[in-house]
ZAPAKE-398139 format. One record per residue (C-alpha): x, y, z; residue in three letters. Coordinates in steps of 0.25 Angstrom, whole numbers, plus 5000, padded with zeros to 4 digits. Example, Ala and Ser with C-alpha at 12.3 -4.5 7.8 and 13.67 -1.06 7.14 Angstrom:
<rs>
504949825031ALA
505549965029SER
</rs>
This chain:
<rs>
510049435023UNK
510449465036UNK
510049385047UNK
508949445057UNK
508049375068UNK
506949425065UNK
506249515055UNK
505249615057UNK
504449655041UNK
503449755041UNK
502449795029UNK
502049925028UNK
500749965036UNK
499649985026UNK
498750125028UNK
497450065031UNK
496650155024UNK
496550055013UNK
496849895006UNK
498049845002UNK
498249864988UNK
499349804980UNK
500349904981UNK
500249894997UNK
500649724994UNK
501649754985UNK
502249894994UNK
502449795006UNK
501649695009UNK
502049584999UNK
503549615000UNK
503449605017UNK
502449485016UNK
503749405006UNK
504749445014UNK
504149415028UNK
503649275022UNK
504949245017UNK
505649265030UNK
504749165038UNK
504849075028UNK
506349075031UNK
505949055046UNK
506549225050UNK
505649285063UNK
504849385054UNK
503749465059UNK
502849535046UNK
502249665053UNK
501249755045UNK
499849825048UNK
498949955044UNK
499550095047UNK
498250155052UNK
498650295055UNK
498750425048UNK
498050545039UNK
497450455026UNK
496650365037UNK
496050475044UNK
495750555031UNK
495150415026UNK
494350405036UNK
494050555036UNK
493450535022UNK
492650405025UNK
492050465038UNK
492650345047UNK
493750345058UNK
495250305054UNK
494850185063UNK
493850125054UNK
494750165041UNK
496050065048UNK
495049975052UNK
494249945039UNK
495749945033UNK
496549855042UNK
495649745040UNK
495649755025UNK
497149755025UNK
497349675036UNK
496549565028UNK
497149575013UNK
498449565020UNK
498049425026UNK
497349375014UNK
498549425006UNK
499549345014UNK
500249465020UNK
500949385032UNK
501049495042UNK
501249445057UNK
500449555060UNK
499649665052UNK
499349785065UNK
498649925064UNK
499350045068UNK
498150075074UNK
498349975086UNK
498450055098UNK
499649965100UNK
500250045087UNK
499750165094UNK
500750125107UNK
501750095098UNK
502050215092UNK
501650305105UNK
502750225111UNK
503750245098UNK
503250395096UNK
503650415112UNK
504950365112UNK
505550445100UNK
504750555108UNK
505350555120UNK
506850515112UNK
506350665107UNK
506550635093UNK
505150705089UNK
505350865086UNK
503950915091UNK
503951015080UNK
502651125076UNK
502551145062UNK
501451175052UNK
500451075049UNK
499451085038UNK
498151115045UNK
496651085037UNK
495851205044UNK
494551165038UNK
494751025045UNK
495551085057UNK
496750985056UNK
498150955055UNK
498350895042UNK
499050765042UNK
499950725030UNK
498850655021UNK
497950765024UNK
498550845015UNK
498950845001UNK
499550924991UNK
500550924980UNK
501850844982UNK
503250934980UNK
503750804974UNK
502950764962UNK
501950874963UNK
500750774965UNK
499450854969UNK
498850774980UNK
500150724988UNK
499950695005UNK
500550755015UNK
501650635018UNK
501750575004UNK
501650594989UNK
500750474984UNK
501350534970UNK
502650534972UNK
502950454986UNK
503650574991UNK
503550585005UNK
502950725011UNK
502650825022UNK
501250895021UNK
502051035020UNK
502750975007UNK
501450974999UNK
500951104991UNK
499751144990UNK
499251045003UNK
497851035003UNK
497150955017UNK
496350845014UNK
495450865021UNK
494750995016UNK
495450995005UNK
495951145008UNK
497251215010UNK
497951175024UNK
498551285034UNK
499951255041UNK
499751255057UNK
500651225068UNK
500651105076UNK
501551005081UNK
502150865078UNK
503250795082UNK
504350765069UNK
505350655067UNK
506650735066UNK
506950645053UNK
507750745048UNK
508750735062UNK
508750575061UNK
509050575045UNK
510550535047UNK
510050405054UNK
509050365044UNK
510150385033UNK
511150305042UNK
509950185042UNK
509550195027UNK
511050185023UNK
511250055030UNK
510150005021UNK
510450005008UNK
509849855003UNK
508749935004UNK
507949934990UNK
508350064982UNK
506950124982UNK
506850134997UNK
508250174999UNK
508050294988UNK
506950354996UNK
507450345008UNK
508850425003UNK
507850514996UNK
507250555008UNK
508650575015UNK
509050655003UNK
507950745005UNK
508350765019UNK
507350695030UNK
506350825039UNK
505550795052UNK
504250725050UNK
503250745060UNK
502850615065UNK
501550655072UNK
500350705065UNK
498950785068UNK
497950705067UNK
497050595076UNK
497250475069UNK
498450375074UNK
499350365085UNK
499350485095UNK
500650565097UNK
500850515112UNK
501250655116UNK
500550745125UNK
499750875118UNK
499750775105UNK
498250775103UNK
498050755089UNK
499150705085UNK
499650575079UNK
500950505077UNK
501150515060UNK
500750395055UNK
502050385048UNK
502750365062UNK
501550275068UNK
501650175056UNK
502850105056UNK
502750085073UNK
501549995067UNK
502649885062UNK
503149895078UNK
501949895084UNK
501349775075UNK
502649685078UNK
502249715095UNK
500749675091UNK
501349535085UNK
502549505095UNK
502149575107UNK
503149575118UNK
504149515105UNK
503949625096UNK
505349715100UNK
506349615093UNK
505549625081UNK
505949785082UNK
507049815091UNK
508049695089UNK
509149705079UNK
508949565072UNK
507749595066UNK
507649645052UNK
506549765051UNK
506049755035UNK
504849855031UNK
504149845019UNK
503449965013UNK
502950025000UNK
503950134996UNK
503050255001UNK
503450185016UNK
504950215014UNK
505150335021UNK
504350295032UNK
504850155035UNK
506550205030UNK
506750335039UNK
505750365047UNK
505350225054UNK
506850205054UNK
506950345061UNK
505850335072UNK
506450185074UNK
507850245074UNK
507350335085UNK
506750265095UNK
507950165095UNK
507350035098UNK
507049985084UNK
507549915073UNK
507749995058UNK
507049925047UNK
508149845039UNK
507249855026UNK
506049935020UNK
506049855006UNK
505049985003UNK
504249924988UNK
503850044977UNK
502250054973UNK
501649954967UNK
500650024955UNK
499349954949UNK
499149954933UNK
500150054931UNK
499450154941UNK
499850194957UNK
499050124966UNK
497750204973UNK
497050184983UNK
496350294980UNK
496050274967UNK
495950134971UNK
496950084960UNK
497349954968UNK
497249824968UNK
496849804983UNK
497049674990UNK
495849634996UNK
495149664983UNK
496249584976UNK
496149464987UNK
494549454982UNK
494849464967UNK
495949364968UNK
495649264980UNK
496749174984UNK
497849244975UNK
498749304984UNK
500049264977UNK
499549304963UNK
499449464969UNK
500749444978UNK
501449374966UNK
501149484956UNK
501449604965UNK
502749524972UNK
503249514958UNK
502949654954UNK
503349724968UNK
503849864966UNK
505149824976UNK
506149944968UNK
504950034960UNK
503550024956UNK
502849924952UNK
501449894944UNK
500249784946UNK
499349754935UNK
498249654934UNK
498849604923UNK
500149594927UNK
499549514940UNK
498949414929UNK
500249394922UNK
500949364934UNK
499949274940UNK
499649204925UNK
501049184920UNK
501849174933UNK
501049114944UNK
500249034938UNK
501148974923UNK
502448974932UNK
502248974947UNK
501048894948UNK
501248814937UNK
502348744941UNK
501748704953UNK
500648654947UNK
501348574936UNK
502248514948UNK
501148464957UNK
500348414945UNK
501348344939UNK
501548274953UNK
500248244953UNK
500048184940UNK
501348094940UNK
501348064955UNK
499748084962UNK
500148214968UNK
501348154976UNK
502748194976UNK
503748094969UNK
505048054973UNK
506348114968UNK
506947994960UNK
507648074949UNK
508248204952UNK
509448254942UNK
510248364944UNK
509548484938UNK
508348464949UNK
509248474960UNK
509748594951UNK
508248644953UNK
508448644968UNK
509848724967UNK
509048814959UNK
507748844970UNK
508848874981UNK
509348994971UNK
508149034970UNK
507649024984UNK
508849094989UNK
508449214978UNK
507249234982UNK
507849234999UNK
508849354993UNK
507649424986UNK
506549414997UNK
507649455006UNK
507949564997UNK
506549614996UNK
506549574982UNK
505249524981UNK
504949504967UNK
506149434965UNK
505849334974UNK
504449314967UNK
505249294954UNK
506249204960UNK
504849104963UNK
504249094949UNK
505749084945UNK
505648944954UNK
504448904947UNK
505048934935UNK
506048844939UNK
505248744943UNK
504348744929UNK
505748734923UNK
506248624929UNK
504748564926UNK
504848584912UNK
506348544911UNK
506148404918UNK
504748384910UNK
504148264920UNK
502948264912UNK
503748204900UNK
504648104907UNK
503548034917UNK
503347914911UNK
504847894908UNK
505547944920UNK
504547944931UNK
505647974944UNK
506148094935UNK
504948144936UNK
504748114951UNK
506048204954UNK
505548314946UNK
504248334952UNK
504848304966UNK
505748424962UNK
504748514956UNK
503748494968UNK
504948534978UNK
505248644968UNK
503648684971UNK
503848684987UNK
505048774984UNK
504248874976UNK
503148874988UNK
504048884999UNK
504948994992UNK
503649074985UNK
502849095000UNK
503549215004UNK
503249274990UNK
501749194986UNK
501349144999UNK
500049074996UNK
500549034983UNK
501348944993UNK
500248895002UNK
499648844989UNK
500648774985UNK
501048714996UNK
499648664998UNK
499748604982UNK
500848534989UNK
500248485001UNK
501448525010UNK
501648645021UNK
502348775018UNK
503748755020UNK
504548875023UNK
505748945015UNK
506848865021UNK
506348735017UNK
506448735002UNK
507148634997UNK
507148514987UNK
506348404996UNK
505248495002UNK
504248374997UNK
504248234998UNK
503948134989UNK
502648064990UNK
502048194996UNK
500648224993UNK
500448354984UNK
499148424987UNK
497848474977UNK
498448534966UNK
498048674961UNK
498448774955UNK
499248894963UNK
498948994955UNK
497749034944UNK
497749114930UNK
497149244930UNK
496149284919UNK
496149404913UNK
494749434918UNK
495149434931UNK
496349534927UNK
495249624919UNK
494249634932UNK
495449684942UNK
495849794931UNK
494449834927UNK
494149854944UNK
495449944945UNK
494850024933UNK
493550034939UNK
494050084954UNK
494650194946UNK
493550214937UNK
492550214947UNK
493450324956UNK
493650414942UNK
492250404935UNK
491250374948UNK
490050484946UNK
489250514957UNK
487950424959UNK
486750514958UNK
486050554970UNK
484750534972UNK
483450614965UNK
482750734972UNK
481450804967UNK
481450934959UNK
480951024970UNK
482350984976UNK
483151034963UNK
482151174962UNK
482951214973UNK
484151214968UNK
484651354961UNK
485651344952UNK
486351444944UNK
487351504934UNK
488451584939UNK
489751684935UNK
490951654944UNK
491351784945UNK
492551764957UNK
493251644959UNK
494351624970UNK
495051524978UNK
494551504992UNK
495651535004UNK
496051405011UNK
495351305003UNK
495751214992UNK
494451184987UNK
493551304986UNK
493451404976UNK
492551564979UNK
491751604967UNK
490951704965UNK
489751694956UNK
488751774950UNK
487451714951UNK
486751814943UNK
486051854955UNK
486951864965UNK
488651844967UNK
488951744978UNK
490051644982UNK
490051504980UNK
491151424984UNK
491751294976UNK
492651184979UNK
493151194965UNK
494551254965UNK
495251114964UNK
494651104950UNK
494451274946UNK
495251394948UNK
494551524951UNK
495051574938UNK
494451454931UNK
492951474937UNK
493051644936UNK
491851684928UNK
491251554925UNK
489951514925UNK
489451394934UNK
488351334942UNK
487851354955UNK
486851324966UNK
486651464971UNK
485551424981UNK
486351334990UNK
486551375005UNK
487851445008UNK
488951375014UNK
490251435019UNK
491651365016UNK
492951425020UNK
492251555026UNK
491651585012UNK
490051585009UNK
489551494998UNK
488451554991UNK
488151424982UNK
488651294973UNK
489451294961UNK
488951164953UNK
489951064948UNK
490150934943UNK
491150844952UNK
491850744943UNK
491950584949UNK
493450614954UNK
492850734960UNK
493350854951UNK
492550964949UNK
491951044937UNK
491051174936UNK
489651164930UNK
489351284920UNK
488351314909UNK
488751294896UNK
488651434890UNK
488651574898UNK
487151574907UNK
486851694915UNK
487151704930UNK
486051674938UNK
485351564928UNK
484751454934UNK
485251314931UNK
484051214928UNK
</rs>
């Protein structure tokens, strides 16, 4: 690895509308927290930045749906996240908001400068438009069907579905979310990255990298294969950092161009006046780690807005990881189908490492990957705790037994133990190259193979058998098996770093650092500490609870019926007119995606009702069919059209929709009792 002065490792900023869930620790947060621990152990100038992306359309629509403010939505979140990630041991230096007003300078003053360079193309184009709300549409306001894989209910940037990265304009059949109707094209005006003017550059960059891993490098040349096109990197909307332009009133800088400024304005918070050469000076190494539905973003166009202002470093890395899916099913959050870390951190106190240690060895670094409850069983049962922590247990209780707790002297090496050492340099320098490399699960492998190592030479050696015939044998292999242990806690702190502190409380010494690992890291006579156990078998019932709760936050989104409400008296219910009625017309309703205009024949009169059905029946499906009505409700008027009544129907738990008719033809007009 080439050597720099400094290094600068960013984590992707969360969206804090939600938790962490395992698939936001496996993405980026584990890898970064590995890689930025393994460098201060070596003693590198390393700063870890990170912090919530509070911007953008999902936030406002959240709050939209909560009735609160976007404010109280990042707030509530950031303090959630903000405190799994300290409890989890994610060692950021600093962990900002984009929502500082110093985030809002930053990227004013970044915004200015490509403006005033006059890299921007102030461009009028059509925007969808919601004319029931009376908006612009912003990207996640809208949905519709992806051109790519034809999945229904795509947004307006990104393909949940397929991961393809959109325009609002490339959907079909867009429908706003926020009235659920058709949206209208109309003019107004944004200012574009001319991506497709500065494309040759990005190639130039992305060709100087190929160490990068093949999954980020094949979507990057599939994006340039498709040909890069301006992106408008303002939006219409109230929420984030306002475009510092005159006659910009109600318009934002896209969240997309607002976000990665948060990695520069998060490094000024922490070093103040000190922050430039973290940014701007060629001996630092710039490394980003992302999920792979960050790689456009963090690849071209925060290369390109960096590119452009002139001033800046280019990342040297984006070790982007693939998605991480639970049981055998994508993660939702909407579905709540996650395992989400604060939840975990109550269910499991004080086992960090056991999470860390299952997902670090099942890190979806090339293609996707799958957590299960009982792979996260097997893992902890037969590797952490009948290999890595049994070797150090039976190391420090052999000491114990044999010589009160206290380390013995090294009467009688022979060659194979120093053969032992030889061996931990190999695999130490392995595990350098991998983390180095970004190949995390590697490096976890590379540990248990040290304890296997370590158990080896254990059994091999067999100081139980020969202690009361060869007692200074036996003081040379436990001296070498308990400096085989610091080894194994120095060398697994980057990867398990509580795992470390506990053991190197068992051995009653302080954490040493990578570059001390050697063969005389304890001295004879030294004092172990209280033995205990560094890790713990998990039952089976423990396993059974977590599955049964995921099966039950999806059972109870599917299968939750609506509480009854509460009782009212006859005389309440007499008023209520309820009939049989003859769809005699059916049509769509212009402009809306919901309603449908029927006619019906009540059997005294014919008269409109309007129905918000058409998602679920066609007109041609409810032509000339009889259903239920309340014909004595006030008339309202929706899209210009008078509503002369109610069509009863029976809304299903997920919401769907089905028509309630008598069983056998009735005659119009019969009352329903």
């Amino acid at each position: 690895m080439p050597k720099y002065k400094r290094h600068l490792v960013t984590a992707a900023l969360i969206y804090a509308n939600g938790p962490i869930h395992i698939g936001h620790l496996a993405g980026a947060y584990i890898p970064a927290d590995i890689y930025v621990r393994f460098l201060r152990s070596k003693g590198e100038d390393v700063k870890f930045v990170s912090g919530t992306d509070e911007h953008g359309v999902p936030i406002t629509f959240q709050a939209r749906n909560e009735k609160s403010t976007p404010k109280k939505i990042v707030d509530y979140y950031y303090k959630i996240i903000d405190d799994s990630f300290k409890k989890f041991g994610i060692s950021f230096d600093i962990y900002s908001r984009t929502s500082n007003k110093s985030h809002h300078d930053t990227s004013s003053e970044f915004f200015l400068n490509l403006y005033n360079k006059k890299l921007f193309d102030e461009i009028s184009s059509s925007q969808y438009y919601d004319e029931i709300e009376n908006q612009f549409l912003s990207d996640r306001y809208i949905s519709g069907e992806c051109p790519s894989c034809k999945y229904e209910n795509a947004y307006g940037d990104q393909c949940e579905q397929c991961g393809k990265t959109l325009s609002p304009l490339d959907l079909k059949n867009p429908i706003s979310k926020l009235s659920g109707n058709k949206p209208i094209l109309k003019e107004t005006i944004n200012w574009f990255l001319p991506m497709d003017k500065l494309q040759s550059k990005i190639e130039n960059y992305i060709d100087k990298h190929k160490d990068w891993k093949t999954n980020v490098l094949g979507q990057c040349k599939s994006w340039l294969k498709e040909g890069l096109k301006p992106r408008a990197m303002t939006r219409d909307l109230d929420w984030g950092v306002k475009v510092p332009l005159p006659n910009s009133k109600g318009k934002v800088l896209y969240v997309w161009f607002d976000a990665p400024i948060g990695y520069i304005t998060a490094t000024k918070e922490l070093m103040k006046d000190d922050w430039e050469k973290y940014w701007k000076d060629s001996d630092t190494k710039l490394v980003h780690f992302i999920g792979k539905d960050n790689i456009v973003f963090h690849c071209i166009i925060f290369p390109m807005m960096l590119m452009e202002h002139g001033e800046y470093i280019l990342p040297n890395n984006v070790p982007a990881n693939e998605f991480m899916n639970l049981e055998g099913e994508k993660i939702s959050t909407s579905r709540n189908w996650a395992v989400w870390l604060h939840e975990y951190l109550i269910d499991f106190p004080d086992m960090q490492d056991e999470l860390r240690y299952c997902l670090i060895t099942n890190l979806p670094e090339t293609k996707d990957s799958d957590f299960t409850w009982k792979d996260f069983q097997a893992k902890n049962n037969n590797e952490l705790v009948s290999i890595f922590g049994n070797y150090i247990n039976r190391v420090v209780v052999l000491i114990d037994k044999y010589f009160d707790g206290k380390v013995p002297e090294d009467l009688k090496s022979i060659k194979s133990d120093k053969e032992i050492f030889h061996k931990i340099e190999n695999i130490k320098s392995k595990i350098e190259t991998s983390i180095e490399k970004y190949r995390f699960r590697e490096a976890m492998s590379l540990i248990i193979n040290l304890s296997r190592l370590g158990n080896k030479y254990l059994a091999d050696t067999e100081p139980w058998k020969i202690i009361k015939t060869d007692e200074d044998r036996v003081k040379s292999i436990l001296y070498n098996s308990i400096q085989i242990v610091v080894n194994i806690a120095i060398l697994c702190e980057p990867l398990l770093p509580f795992t470390s502190i506990k053991i190197f409380k068992l051995l009653n010494i302080l954490s040493k650092s990578w570059n001390d690992s050697s063969n005389n890291l304890i001295k004879s006579g030294h004092k172990l500490g209280e033995i205990n156990h560094i890790f713990s078998k998990i039952e089976d019932s423990v396993i059974n609870n977590q599955i049964e709760k995921l099966k039950l936050t999806i059972n109870d989104k599917k299968e939750k019926i609506m509480e009854l409400k509460e009782i009212i008296e006859f005389d309440e219910f007499s008023k209520i007119d309820l009939r049989i009625a003859t769809v005699v017309e059916a049509e769509n309703v212009l402009k809306s995606e919901k309603l449908l205009k029927l006619i019906v024949d009540t059997g005294v009169d014919k008269r409109v009702i309007l129905s918000g059905i058409s998602k679920y029946y066609k007109p041609e499906d409810i032509l000339n069919k009889q259903v239920m009505i309340l014909v004595n409700l006030k008339p309202r008027k929706m899209m210009g059209i008078e509503s002369q009544g109610m069509l009863l129907l029976a809304e299903n738990p997920d919401g769907s929709l089905r028509l309630m008719h008598p069983d056998t033809k009735a005659i119009n007009g019969s009352v329903i009792v």
